[in-house]
C-alpha atoms as a printed R data frame, in Angstrom:
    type eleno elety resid chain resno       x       y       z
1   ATOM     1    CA   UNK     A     1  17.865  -2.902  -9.560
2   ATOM     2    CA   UNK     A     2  15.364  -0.325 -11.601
3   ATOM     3    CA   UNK     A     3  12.670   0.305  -9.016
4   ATOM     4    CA   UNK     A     4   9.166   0.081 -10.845
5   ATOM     5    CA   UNK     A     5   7.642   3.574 -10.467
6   ATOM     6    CA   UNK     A     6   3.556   4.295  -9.852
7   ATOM     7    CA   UNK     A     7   1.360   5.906  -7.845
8   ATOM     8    CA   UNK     A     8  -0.471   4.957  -4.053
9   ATOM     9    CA   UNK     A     9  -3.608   4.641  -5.914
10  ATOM    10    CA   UNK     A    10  -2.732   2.867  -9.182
11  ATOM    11    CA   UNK     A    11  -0.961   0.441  -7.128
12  ATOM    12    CA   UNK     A    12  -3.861  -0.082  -5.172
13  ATOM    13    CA   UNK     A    13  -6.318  -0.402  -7.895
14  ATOM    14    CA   UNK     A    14  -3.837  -2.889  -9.142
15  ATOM    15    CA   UNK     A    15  -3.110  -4.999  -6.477
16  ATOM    16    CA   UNK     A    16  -7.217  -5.018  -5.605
17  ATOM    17    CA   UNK     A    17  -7.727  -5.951  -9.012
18  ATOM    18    CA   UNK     A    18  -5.275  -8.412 -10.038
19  ATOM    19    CA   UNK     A    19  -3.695  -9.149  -6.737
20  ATOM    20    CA   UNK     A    20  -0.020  -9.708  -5.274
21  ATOM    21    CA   UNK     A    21   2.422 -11.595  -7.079
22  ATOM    22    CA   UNK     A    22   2.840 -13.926  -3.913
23  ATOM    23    CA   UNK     A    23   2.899 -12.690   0.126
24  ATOM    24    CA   UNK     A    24   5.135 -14.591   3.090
25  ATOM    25    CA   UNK     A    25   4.234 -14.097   6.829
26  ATOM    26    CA   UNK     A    26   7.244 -13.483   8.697
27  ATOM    27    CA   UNK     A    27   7.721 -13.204  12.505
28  ATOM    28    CA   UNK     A    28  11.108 -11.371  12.720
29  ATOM    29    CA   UNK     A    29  10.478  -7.945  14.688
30  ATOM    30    CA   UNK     A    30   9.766  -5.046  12.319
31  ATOM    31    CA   UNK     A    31   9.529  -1.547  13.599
32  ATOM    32    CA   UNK     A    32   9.236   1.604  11.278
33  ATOM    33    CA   UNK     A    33  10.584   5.290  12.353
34  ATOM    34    CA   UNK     A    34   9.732   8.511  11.966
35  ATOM    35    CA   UNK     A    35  10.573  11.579  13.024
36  ATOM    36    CA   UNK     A    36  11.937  10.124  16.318
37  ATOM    37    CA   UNK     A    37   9.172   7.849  17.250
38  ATOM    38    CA   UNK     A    38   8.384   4.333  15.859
39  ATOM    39    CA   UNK     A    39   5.037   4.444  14.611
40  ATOM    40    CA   UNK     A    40   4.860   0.728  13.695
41  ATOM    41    CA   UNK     A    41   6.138  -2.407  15.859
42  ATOM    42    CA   UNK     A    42   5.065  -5.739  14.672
43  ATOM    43    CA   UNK     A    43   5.916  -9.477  14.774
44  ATOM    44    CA   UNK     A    44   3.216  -9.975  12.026
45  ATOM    45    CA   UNK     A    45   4.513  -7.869   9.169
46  ATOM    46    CA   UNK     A    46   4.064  -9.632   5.448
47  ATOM    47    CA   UNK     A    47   6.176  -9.648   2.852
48  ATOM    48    CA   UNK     A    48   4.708  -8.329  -0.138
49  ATOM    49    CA   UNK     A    49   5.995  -8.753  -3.901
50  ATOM    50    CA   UNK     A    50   3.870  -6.165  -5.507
51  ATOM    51    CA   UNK     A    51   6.032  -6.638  -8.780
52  ATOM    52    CA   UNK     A    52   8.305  -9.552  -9.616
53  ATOM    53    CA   UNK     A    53  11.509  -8.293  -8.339
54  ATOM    54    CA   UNK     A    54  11.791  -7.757  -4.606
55  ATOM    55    CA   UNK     A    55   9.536  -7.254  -1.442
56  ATOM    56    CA   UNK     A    56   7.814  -4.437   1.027
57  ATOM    57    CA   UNK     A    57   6.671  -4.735   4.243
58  ATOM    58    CA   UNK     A    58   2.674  -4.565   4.770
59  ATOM    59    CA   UNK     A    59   1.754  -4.063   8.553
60  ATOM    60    CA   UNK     A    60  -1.067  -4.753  10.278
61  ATOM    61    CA   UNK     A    61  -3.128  -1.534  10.931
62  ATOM    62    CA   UNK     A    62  -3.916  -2.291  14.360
63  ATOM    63    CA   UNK     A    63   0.303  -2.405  14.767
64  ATOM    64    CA   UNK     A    64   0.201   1.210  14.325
65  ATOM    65    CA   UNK     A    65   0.906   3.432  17.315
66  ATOM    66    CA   UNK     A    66   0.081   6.816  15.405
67  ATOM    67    CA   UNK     A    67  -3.294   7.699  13.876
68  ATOM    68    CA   UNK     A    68  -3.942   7.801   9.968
69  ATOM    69    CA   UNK     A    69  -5.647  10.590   8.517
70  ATOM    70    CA   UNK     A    70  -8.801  10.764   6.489
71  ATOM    71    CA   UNK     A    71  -7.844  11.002   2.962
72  ATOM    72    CA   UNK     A    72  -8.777   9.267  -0.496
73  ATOM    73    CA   UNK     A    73 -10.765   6.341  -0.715
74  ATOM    74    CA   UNK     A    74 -10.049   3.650  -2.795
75  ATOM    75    CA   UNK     A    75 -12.740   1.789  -4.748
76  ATOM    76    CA   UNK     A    76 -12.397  -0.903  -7.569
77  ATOM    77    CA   UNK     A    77 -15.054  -1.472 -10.283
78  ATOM    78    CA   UNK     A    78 -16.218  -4.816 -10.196
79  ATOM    79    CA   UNK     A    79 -15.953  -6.595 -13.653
80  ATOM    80    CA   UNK     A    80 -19.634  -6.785 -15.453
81  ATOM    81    CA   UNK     A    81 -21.573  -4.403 -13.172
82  ATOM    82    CA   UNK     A    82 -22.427  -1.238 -14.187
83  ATOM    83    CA   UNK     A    83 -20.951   1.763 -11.710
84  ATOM    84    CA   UNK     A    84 -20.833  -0.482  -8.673
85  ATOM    85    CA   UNK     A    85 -17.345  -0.713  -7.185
86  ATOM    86    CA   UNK     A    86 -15.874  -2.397  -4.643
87  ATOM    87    CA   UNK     A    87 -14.578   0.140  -1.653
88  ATOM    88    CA   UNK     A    88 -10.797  -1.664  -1.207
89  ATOM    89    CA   UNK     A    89  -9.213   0.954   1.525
90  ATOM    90    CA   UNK     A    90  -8.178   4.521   1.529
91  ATOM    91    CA   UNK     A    91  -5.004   6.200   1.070
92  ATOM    92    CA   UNK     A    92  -3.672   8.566   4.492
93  ATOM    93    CA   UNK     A    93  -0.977  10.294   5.881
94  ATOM    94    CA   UNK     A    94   0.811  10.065   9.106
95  ATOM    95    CA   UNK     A    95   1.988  13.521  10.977
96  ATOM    96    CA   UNK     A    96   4.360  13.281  13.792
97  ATOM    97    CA   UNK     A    97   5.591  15.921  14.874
98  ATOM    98    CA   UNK     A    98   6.108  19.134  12.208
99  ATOM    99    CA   UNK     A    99   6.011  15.945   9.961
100 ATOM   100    CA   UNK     A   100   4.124  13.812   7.526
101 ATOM   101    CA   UNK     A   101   4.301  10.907   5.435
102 ATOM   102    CA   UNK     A   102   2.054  10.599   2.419
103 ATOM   103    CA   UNK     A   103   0.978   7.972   0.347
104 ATOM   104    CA   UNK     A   104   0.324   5.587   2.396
105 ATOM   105    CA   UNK     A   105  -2.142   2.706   1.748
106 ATOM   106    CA   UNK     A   106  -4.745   1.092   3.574
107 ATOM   107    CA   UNK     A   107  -6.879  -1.994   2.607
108 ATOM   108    CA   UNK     A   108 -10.170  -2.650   4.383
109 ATOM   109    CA   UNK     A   109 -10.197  -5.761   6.189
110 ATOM   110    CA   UNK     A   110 -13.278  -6.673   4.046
111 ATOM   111    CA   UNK     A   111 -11.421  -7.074   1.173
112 ATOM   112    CA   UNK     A   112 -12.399  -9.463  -0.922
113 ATOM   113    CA   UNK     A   113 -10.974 -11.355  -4.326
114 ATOM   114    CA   UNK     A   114  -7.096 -11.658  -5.814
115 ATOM   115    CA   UNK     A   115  -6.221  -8.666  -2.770
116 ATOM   116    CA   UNK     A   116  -7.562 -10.800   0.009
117 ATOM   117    CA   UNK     A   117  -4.403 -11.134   0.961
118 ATOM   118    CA   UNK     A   118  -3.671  -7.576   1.634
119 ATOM   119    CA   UNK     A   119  -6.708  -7.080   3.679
120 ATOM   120    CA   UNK     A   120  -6.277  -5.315   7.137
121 ATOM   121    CA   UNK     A   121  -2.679  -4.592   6.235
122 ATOM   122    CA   UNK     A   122  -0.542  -0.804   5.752
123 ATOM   123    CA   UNK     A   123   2.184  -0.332   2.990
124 ATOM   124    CA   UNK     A   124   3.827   2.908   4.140
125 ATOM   125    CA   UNK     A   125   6.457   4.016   1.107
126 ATOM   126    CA   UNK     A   126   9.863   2.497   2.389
127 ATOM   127    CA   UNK     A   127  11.528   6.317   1.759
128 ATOM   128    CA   UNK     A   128   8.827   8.148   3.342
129 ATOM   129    CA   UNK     A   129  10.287   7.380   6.728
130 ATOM   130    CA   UNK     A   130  13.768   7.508   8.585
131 ATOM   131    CA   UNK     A   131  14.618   4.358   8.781
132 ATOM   132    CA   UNK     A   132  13.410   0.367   9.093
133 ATOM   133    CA   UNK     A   133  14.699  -2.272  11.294
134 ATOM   134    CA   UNK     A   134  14.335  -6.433  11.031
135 ATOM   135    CA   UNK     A   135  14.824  -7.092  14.912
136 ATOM   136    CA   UNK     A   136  17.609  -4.513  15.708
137 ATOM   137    CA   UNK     A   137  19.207  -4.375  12.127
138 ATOM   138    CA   UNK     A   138  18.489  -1.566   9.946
139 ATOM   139    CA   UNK     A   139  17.399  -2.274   6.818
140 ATOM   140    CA   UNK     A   140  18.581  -0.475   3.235
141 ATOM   141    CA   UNK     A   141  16.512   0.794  -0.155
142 ATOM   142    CA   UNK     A   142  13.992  -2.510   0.738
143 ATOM   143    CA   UNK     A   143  13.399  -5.642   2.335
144 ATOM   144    CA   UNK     A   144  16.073  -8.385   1.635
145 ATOM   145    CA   UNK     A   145  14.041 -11.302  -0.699
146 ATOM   146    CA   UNK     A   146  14.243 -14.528   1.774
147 ATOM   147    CA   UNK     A   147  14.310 -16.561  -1.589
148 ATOM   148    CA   UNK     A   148  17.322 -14.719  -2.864
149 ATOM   149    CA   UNK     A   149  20.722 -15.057  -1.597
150 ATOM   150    CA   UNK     A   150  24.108 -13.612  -2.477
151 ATOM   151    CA   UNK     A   151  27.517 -16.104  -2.245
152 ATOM   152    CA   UNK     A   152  30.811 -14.775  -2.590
153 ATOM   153    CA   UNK     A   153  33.211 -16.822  -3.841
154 ATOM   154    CA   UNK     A   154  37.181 -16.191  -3.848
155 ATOM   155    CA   UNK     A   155  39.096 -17.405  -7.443
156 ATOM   156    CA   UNK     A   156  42.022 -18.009  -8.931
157 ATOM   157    CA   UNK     A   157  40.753 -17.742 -12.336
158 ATOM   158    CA   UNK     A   158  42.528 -14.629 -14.400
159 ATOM   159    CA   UNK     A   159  39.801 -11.930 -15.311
160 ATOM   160    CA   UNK     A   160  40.819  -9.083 -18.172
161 ATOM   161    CA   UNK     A   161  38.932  -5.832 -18.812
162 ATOM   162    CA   UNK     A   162  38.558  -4.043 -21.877
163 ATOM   163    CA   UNK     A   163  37.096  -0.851 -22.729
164 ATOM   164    CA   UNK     A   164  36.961   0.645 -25.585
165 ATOM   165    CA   UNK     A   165  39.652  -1.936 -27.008
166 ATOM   166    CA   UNK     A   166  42.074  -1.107 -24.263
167 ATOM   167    CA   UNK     A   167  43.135  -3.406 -20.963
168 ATOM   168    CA   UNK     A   168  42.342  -1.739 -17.921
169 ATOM   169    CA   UNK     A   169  42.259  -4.197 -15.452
170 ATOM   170    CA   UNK     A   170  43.803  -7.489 -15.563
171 ATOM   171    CA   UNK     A   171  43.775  -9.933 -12.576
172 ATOM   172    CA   UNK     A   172  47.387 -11.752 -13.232
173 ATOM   173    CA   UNK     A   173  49.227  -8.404 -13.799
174 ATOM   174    CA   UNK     A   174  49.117  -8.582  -9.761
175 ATOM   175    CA   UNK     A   175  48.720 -12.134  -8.924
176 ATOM   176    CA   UNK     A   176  45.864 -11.687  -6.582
177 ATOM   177    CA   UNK     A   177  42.525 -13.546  -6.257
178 ATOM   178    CA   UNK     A   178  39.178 -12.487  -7.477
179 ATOM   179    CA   UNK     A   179  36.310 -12.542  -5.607
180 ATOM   180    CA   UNK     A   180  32.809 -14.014  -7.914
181 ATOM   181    CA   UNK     A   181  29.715 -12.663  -6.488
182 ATOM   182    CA   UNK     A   182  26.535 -14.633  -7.161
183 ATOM   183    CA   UNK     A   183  23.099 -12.982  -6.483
184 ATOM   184    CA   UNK     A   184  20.301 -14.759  -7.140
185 ATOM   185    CA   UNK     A   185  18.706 -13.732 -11.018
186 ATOM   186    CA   UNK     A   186  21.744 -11.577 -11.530
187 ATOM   187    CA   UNK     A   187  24.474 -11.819 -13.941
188 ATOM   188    CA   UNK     A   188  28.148 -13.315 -11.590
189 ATOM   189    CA   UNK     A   189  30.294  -9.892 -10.655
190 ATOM   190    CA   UNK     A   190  33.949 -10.069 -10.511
191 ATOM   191    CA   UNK     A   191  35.570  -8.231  -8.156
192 ATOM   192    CA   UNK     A   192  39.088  -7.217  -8.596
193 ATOM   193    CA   UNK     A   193  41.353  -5.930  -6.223
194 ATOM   194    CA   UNK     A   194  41.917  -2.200  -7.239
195 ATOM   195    CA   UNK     A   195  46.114  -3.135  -7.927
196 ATOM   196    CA   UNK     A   196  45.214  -5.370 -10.885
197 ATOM   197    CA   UNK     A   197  43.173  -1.893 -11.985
198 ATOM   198    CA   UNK     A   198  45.308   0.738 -14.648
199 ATOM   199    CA   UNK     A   199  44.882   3.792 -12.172
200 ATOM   200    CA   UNK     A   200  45.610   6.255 -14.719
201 ATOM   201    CA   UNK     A   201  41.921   5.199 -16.467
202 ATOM   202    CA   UNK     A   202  40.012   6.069 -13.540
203 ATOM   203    CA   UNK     A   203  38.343   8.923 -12.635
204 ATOM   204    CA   UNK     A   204  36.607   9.764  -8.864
205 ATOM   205    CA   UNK     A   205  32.924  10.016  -8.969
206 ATOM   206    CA   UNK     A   206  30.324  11.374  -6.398
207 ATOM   207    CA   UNK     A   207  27.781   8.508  -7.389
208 ATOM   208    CA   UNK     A   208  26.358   6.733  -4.520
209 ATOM   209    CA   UNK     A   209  24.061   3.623  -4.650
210 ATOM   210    CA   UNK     A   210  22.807   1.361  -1.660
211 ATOM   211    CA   UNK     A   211  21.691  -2.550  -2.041
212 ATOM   212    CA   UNK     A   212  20.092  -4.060   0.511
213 ATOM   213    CA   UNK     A   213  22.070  -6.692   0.161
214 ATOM   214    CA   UNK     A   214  25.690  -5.323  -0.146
215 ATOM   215    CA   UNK     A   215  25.558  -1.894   1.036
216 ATOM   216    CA   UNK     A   216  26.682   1.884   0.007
217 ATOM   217    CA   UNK     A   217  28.508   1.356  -3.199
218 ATOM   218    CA   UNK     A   218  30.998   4.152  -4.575
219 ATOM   219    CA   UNK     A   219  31.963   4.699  -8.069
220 ATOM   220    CA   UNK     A   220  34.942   5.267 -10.333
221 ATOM   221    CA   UNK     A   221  34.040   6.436 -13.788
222 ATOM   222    CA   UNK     A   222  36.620   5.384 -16.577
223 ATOM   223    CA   UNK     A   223  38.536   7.481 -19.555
224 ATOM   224    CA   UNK     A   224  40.070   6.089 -21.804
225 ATOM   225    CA   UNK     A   225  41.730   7.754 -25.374
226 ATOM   226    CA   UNK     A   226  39.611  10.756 -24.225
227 ATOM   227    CA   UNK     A   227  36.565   9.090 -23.974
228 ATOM   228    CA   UNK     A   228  34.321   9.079 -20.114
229 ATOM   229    CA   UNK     A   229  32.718   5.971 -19.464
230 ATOM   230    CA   UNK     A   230  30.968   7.216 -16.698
231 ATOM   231    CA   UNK     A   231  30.089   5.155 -13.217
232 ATOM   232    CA   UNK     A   232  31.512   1.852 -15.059
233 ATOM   233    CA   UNK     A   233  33.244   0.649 -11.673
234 ATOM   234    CA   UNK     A   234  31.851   0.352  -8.154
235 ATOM   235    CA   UNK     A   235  33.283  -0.682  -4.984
236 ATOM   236    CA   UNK     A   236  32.541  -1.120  -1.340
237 ATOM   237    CA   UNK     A   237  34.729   0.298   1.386
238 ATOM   238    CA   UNK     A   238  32.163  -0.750   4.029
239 ATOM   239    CA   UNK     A   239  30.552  -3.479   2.897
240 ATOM   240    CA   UNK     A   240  27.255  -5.412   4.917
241 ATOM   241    CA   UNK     A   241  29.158  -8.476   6.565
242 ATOM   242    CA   UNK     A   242  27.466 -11.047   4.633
243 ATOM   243    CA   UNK     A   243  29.818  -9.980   1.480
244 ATOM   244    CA   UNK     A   244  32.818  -8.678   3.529
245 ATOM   245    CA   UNK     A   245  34.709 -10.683   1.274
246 ATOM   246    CA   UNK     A   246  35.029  -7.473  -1.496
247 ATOM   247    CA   UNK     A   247  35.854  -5.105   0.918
248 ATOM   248    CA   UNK     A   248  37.788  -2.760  -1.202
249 ATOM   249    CA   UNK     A   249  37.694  -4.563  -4.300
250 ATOM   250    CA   UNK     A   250  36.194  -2.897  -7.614
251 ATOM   251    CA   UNK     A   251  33.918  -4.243 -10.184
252 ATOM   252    CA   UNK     A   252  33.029  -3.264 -13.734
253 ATOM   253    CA   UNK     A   253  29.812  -3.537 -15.504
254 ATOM   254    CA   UNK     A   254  29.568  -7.198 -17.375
255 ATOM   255    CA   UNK     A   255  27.213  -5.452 -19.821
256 ATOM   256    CA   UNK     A   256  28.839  -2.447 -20.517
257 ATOM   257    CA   UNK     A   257  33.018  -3.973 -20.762
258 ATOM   258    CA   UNK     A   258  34.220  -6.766 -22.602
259 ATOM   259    CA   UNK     A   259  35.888  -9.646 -19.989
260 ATOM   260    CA   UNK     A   260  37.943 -12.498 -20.560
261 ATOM   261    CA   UNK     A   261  37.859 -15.098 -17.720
262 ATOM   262    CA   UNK     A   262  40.310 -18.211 -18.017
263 ATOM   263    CA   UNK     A   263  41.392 -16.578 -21.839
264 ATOM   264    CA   UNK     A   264  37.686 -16.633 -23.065
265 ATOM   265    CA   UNK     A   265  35.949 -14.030 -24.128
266 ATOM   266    CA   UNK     A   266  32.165 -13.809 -22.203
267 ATOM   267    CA   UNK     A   267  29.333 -12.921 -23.633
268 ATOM   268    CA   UNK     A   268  27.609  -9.667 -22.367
269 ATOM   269    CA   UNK     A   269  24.611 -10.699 -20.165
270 ATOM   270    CA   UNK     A   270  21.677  -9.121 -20.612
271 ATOM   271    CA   UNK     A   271  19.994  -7.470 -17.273
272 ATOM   272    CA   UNK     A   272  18.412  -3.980 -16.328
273 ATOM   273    CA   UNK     A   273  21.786  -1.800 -17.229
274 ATOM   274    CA   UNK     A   274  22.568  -4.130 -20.495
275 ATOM   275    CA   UNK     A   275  23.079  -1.349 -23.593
276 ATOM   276    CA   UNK     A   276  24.056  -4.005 -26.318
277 ATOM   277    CA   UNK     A   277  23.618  -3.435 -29.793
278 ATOM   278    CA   UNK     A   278  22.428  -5.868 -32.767
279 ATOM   279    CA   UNK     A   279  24.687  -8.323 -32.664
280 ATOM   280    CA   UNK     A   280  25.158  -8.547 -28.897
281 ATOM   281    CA   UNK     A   281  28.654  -6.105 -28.338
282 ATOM   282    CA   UNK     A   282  29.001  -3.782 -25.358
283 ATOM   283    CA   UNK     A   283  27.934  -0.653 -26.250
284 ATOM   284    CA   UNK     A   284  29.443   2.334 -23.733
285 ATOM   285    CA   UNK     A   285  27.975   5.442 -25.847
């Protein structure tokens, strides 16, 4: 999914101001590295929604086994008062090493108001660092959202393709299954094995894309009458184990092809990579 984009402060100043859109204690083990050393181990990590759409860890400063620098401080105005502000945290940097991570934030454990709940905790920019681990597991792009879940579902329900007005991918042409994936506030993917595919449409692709959920995705772009739909398929030859299930198997973009499921036509959903136009058609330009 789109990531929301802003800066350490403005993220601060918003989450001071108007608070978190909910927080969840969580006592799995979470340990962050960096440059060869963990800098953070903690059973008392929080998961933080600082938008609608997924989590980030927040650590407890005192979980820390690296010093923060001096940097920024943070301060809030406080509504009706004129030039007073409230001093919320700072933002720092950790150095290990020939190393550094920036933009990392820090709230005061005096916090007070809607980013109470922050107070005393770290965010430390997911990417910043090499890698994170739940317990022993690393973890990809972000947290995994404890209220979402992903099912995988295998079908014998006949899925078509079109692009552009042409088949190029039709589930019965082979006689094998589809796997429907459901994730939680996302449109259901079908996944076709890549025999039910016309091979002469696709085209190789160097995209890459990770989901925390599913795992490194690889993509085939799609031409056809001399036209490049590009990244329109994706596929997972290594899926995570929770959806080993479409191991191999290829998808296409609901929004951006027209599919037929059971001999009915589906409507395109609408989601971050819909490009409809007026009158709700697939629009691949």
């Amino acid at each position: 999914m789109p990531r929301p984009t802003e800066s350490p402060r403005d993220l601060a100043i918003k989450l001071a101001t108007n608070g978190p859109h909910k927080v969840l204690p969580t006592d799995r083990r979470v340990r962050v590295l960096f440059n060869g050393k963990y800098i953070a181990t903690t059973t008392r990590a929080v998961f933080v929604w600082e938008h609608p759409f997924y989590p980030q860890y927040w650590i407890p400063e005192a979980d820390f086994d690296v010093p923060f620098s001096d940097k920024d401080k943070i301060e809030v105005p406080v509504a009706g008062d004129d030039g007073d502000a409230m001093k919320v945290g700072q933002l720092s940097t950790i150095k290990v090493g020939d190393r550094s991570a920036e933009g990392i934030i820090i709230f005061y454990p005096t916090v007070t108001g809607p980013g109470a709940p922050l107070a005393g905790l770290v965010k430390v920019p997911f990417n910043a660092t090499d890698q994170w681990f739940e317990e022993d597991t690393p973890i990809n792009v972000h947290p995994k959202d404890p209220f979402k879940r992903v099912d995988t579902l295998l079908s014998s329900r006949r899925v078509v393709v079109r692009v552009g007005g042409k088949v190029v991918a039709d589930s019965g042409a082979c006689g094998a299954g589809v796997v429907h994936l459901y994730e939680t506030g996302l449109p259901c993917r079908y996944y076709l094995p890549r025999t039910a595919i016309d091979q002469s449409v696709l085209r190789p692709s160097k995209t890459v894309t990770r989901c925390p959920y599913k795992g490194a995705a690889e993509y085939f772009s799609v031409e056809v009458e001399g036209k490049v739909y590009e990244d329109l398929v994706w596929f997972y030859n290594q899926p995570l184990l929770e959806v080993a299930k479409v191991e191999g198997l290829c998808c296409f973009y609901n929004e951006k092809v027209e599919i037929e499921l059971d001999g009915k036509i589906l409507e395109p959903p609408q989601s971050p990579w819909s490009k409809t136009t007026v009158g709700g058609k697939p629009n691949l330009s």
